[in-house]
N, CA and C atoms as a LAMMPS dump frame, in Angstrom:
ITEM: TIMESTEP
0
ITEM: NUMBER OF ATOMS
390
ITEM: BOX BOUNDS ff ff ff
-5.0000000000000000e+02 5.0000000000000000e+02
-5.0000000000000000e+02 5.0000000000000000e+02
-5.0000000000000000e+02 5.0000000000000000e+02
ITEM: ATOMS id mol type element x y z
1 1 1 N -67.001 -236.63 176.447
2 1 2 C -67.781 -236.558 175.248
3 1 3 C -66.846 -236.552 174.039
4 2 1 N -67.22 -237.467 172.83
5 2 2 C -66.131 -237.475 171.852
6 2 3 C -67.278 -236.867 171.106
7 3 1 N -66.081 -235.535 170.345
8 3 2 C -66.321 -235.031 169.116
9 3 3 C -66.173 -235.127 167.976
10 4 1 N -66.963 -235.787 166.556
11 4 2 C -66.67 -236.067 165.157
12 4 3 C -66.696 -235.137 164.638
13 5 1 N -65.405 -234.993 164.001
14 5 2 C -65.638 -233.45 163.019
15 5 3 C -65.49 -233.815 161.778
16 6 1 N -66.267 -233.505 160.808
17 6 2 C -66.81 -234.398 159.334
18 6 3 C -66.478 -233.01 158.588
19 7 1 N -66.536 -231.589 158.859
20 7 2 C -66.937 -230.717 157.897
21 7 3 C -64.992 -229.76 158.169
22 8 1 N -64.613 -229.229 157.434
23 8 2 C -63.264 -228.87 157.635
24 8 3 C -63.219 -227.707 156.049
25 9 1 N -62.424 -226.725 156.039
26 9 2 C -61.681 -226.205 155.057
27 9 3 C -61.066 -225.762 155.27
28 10 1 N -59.801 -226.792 155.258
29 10 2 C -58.293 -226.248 155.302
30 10 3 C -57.671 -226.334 154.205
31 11 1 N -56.837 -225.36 153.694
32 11 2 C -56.2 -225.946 152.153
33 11 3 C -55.06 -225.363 152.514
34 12 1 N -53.801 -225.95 151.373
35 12 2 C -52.503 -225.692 151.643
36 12 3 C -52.181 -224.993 150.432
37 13 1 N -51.466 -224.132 150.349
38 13 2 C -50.516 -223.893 149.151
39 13 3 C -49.354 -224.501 149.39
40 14 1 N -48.799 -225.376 148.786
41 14 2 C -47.264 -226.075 149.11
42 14 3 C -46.097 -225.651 148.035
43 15 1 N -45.373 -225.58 148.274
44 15 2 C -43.858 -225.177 147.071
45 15 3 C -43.035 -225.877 147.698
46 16 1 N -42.314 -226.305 146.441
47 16 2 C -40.803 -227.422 146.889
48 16 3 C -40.386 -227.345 145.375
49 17 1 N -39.007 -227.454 145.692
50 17 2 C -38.273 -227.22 144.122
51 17 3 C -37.244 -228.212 144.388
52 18 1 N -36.73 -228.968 142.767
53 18 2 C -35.597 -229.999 143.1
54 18 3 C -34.301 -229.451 143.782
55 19 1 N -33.346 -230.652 143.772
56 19 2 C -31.833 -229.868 144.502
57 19 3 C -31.355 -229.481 143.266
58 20 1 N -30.436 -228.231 143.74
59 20 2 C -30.193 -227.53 143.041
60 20 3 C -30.742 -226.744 142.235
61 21 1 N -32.041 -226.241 142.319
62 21 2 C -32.59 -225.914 141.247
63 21 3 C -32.668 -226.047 140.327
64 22 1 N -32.541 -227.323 139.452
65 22 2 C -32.529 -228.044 138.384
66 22 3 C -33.947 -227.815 137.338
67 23 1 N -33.623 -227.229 136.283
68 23 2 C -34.644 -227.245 135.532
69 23 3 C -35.337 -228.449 134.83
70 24 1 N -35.37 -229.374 135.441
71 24 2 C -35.878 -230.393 134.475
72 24 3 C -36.811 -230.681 134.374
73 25 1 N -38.201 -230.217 135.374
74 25 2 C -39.599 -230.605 135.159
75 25 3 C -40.489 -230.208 133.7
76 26 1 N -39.834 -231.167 132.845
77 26 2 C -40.533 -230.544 131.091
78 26 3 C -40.823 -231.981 130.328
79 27 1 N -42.219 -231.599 129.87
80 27 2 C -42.493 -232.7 128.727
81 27 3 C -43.185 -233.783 129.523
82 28 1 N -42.383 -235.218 129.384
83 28 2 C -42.142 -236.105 130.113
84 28 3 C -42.353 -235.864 131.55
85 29 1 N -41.266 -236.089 131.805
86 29 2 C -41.205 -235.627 133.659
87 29 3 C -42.115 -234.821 133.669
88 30 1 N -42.742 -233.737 133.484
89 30 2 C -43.621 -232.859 133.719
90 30 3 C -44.927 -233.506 134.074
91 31 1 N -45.665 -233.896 133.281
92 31 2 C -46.635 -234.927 133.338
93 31 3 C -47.062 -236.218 134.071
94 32 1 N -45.75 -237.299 134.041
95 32 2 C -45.696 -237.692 135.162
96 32 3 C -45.721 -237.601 136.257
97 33 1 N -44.923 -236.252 136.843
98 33 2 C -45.134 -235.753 137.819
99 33 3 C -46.09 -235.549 138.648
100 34 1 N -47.028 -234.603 137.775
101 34 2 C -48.472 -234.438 137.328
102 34 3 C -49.381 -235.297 138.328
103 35 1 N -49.55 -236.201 137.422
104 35 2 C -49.959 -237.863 137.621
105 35 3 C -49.685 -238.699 138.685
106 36 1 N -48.084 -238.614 139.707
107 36 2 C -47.893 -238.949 140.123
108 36 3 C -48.7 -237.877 141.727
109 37 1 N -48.319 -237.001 141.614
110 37 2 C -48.986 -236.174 142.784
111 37 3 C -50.756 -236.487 142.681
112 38 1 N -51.061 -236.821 141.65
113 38 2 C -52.631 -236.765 141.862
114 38 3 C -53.04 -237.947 142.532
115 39 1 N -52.685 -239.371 142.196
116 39 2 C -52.712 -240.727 142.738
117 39 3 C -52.221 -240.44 144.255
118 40 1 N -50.828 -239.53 144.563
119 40 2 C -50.557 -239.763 146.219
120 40 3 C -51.816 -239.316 146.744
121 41 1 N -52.127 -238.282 146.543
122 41 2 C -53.317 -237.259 147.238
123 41 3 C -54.508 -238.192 146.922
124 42 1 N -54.988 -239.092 146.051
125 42 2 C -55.84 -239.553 146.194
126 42 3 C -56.203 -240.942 147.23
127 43 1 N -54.882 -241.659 147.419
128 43 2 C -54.367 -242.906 148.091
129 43 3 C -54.584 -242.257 149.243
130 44 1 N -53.792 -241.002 149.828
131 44 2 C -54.233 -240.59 151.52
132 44 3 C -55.155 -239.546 151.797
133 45 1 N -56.216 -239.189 150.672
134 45 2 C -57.243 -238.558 150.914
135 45 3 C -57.286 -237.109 151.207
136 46 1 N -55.963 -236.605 150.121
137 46 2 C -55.972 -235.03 150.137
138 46 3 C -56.913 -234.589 148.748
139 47 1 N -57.679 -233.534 148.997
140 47 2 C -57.981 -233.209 147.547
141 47 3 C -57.171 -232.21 146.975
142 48 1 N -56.695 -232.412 146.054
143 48 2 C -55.659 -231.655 144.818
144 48 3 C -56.83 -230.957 144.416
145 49 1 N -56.663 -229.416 144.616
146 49 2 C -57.483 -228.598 144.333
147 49 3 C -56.934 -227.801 142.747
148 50 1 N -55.195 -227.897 143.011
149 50 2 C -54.741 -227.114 141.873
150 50 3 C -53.007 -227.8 141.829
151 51 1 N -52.757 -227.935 140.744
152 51 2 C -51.261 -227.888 140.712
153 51 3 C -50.714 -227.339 139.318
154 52 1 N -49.816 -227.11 139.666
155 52 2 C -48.628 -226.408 138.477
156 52 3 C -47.118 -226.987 138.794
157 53 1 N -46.708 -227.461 138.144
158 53 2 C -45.043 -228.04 137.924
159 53 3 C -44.575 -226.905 137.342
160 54 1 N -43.791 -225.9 137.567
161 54 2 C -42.769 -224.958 136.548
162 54 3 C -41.646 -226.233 136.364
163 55 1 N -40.51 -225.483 135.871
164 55 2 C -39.714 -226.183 135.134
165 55 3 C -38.27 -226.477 136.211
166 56 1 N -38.743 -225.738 138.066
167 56 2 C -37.97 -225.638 138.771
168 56 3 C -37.942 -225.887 140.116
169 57 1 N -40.032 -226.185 139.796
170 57 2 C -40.625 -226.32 141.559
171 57 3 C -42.158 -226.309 141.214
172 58 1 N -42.475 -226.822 141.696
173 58 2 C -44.174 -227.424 142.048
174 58 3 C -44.904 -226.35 143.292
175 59 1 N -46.01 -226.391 142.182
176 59 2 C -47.503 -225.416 143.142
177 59 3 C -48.141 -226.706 143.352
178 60 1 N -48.876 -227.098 144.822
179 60 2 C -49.986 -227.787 144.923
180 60 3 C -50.504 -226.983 145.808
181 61 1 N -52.013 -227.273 145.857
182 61 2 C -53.08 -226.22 146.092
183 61 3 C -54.073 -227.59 146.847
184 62 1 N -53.984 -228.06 148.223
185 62 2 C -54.255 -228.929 148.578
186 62 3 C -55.125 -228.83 149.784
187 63 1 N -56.378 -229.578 150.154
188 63 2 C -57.046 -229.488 151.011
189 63 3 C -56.775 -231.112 152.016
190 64 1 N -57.098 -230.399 153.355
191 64 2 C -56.677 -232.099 153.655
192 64 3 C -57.422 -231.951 155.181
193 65 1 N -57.616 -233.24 155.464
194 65 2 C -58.367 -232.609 157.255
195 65 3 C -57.661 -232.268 158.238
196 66 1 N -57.854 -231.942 159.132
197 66 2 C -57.355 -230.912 160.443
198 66 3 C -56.898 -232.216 160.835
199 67 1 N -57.098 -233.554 161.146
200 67 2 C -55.939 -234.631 161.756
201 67 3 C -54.592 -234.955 161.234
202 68 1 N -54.463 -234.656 159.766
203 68 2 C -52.914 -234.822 159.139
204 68 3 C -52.308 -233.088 159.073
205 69 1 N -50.919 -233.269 159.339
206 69 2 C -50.32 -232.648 159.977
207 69 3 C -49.384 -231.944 158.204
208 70 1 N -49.184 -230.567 157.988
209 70 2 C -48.929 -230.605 156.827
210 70 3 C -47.679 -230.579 156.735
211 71 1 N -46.484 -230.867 157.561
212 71 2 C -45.445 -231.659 157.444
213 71 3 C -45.287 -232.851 156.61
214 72 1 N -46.49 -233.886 157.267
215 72 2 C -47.015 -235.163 156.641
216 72 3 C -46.992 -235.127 155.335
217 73 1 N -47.919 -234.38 155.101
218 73 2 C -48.606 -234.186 153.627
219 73 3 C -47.234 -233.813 152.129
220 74 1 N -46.525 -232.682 152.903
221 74 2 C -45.095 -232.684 151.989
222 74 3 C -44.178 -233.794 152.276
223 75 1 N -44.131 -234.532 153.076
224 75 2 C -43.279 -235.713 153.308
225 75 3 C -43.753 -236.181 152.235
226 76 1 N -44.813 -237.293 152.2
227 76 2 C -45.696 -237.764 151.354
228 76 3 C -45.183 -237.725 149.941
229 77 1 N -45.401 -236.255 149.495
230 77 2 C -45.523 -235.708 148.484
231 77 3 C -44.068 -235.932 147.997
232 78 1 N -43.574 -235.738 148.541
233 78 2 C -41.753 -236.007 148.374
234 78 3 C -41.009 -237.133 148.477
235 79 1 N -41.669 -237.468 149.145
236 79 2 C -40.921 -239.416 149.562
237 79 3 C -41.417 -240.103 147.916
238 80 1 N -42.859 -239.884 148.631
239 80 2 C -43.56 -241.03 147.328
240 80 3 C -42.701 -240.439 145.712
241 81 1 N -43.086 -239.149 145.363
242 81 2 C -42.943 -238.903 143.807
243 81 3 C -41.239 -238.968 143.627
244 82 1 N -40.551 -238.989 144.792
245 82 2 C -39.269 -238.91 144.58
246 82 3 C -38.396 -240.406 144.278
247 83 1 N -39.467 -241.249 144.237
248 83 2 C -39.108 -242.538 144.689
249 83 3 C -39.626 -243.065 143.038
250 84 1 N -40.825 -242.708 143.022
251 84 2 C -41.377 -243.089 141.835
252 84 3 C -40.837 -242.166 140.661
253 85 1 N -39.968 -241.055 140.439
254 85 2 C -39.79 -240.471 139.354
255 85 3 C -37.934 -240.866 139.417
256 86 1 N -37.775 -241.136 140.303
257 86 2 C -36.309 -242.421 139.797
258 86 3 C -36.041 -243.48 139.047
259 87 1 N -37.788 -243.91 139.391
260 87 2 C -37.986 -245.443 139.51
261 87 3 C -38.417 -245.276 137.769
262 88 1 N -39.193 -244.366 137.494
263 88 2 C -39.306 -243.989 136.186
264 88 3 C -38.067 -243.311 135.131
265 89 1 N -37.406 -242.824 135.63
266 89 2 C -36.115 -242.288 134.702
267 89 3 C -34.983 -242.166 135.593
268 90 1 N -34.662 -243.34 135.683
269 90 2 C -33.472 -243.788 136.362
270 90 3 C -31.996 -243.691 135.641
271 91 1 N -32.17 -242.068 134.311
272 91 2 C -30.741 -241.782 134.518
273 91 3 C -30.78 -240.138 135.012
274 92 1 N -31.961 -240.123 135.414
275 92 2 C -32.134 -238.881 136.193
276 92 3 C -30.928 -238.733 137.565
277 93 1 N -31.169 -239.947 138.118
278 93 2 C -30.732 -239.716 138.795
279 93 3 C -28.803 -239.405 138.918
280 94 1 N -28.459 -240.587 138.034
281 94 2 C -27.126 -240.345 137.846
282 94 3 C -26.676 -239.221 136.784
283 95 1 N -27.43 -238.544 136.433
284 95 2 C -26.514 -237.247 135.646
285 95 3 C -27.101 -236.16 136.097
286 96 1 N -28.229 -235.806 137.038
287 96 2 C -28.261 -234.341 137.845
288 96 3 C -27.911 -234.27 139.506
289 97 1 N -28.301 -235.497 140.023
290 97 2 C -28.515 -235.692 141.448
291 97 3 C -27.294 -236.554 142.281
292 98 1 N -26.396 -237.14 141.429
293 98 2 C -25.156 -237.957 141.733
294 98 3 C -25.854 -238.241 142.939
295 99 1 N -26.456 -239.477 142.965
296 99 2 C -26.797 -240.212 144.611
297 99 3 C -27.703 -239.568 145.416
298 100 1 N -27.786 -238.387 145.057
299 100 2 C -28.677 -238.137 146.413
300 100 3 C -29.729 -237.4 146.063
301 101 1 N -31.208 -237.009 147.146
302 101 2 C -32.181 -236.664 146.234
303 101 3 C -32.777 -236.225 145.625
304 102 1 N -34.174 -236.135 145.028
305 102 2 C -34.901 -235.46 144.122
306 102 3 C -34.933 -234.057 144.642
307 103 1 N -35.641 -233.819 145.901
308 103 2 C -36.078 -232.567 146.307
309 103 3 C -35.175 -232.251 147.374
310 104 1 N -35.243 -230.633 147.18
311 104 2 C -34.714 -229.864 148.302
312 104 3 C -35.19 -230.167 149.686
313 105 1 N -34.196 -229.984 150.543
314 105 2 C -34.971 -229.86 152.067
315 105 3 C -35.73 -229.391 152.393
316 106 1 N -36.108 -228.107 152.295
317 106 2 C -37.008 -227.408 152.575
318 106 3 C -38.278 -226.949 151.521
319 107 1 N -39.501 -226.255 151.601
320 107 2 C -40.877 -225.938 151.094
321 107 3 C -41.298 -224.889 151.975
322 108 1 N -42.331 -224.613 151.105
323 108 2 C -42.748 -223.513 151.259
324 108 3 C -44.397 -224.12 151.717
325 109 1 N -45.15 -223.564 153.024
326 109 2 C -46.402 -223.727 153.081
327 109 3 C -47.286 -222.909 153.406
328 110 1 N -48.317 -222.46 152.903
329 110 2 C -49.457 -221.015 153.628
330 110 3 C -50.739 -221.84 153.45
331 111 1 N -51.224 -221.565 154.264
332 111 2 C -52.881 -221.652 154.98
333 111 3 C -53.485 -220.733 154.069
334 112 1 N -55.313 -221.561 153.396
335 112 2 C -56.193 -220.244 152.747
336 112 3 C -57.143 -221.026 152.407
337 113 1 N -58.241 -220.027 153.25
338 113 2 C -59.466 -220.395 153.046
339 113 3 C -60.493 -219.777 152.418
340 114 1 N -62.094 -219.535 152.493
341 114 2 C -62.515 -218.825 151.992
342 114 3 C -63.005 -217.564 152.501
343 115 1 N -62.833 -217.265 153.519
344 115 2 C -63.21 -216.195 154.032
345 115 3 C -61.828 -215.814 155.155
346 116 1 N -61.896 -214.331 155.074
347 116 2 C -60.78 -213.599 155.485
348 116 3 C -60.749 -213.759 157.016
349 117 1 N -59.516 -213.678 157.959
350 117 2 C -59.454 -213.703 158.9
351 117 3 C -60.529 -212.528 160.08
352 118 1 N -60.392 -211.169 159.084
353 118 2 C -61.517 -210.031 159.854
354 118 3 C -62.885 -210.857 159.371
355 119 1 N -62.965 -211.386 158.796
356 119 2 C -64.432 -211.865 159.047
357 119 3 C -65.24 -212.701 159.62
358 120 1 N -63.933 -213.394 160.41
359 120 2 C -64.401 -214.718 160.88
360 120 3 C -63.937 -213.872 162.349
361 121 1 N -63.433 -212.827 162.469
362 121 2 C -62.955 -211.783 163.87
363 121 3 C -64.674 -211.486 164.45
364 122 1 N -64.831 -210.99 163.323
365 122 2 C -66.447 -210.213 163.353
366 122 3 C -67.274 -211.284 163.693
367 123 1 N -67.342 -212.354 162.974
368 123 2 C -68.364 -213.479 163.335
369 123 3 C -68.452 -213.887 164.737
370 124 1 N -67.214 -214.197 165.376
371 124 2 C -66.843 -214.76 166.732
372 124 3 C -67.244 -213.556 167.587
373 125 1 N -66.876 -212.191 167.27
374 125 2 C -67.733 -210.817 168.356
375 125 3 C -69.167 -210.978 168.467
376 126 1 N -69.493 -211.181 167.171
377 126 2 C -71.112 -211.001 167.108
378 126 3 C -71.679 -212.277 167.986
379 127 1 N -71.391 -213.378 167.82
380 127 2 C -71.989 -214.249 168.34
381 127 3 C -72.951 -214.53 169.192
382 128 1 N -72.55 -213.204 170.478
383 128 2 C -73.416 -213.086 171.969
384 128 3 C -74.329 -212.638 171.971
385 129 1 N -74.621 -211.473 170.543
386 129 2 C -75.415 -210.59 170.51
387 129 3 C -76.282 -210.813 169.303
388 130 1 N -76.476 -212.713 169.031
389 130 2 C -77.304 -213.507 168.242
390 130 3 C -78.569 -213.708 169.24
């Protein structure tokens, strides 16, 4: 028996900051940035629930379905805008990053939904005694 699953709420909080901790997400770059994360998420069908650029590392606040993997989703997020914010200020790259790239290796990711884990504990006990 194949199962379609249409209904899902998974959301991500994601964090990733450039190399080195480089302050440069301001103004310009800031915005683009912006812009550029909203088009990826819209091209592979994440919804951008929330974002914030500080001036050192990016909040996205992202929902996406239970088949993409949220490895994926920061790849994505990093490949694409890292590619396109070169491609846009291409002396970025040669006076903070000497050759190599935009973002750090690593991010930050947490799971959050709308209802708390004890409540969905309680829901699954009660069930038998529906």
């Amino acid at each position: 028996m194949e199962y379609i699953l249409d209904k899902y709420n998974i959301n991500y909080h994601i964090v990733f900051c450039p190399k080195y901790r480089h302050h440069i997400f301001k103004d310009k770059l800031e915005s683009e940035l912006l812009s550029c994360f909203k088009e990826i998420c819209s091209k592979y069908g994440y919804e951008l629930i929330e974002q914030e650029i500080m001036p050192d590392h990016a909040h996205l606040f992202i929902s996406a379905p239970p088949t993409v993997a949220p490895v994926d989703i920061v790849r994505k997020l990093k490949n694409i805008s890292a590619n396109y914010i070169f491609k846009t200020f291409p002396n970025l790259k040669k006076t903070k990053f000497l050759g190599s790239g935009l973002w750090s290796r690593g991010y930050y990711v947490g799971t959050a939904g709308s209802v708390s884990s004890e409540t969905i504990q309680k829901y699954i006990q009660k069930q038998k005694n529906i």
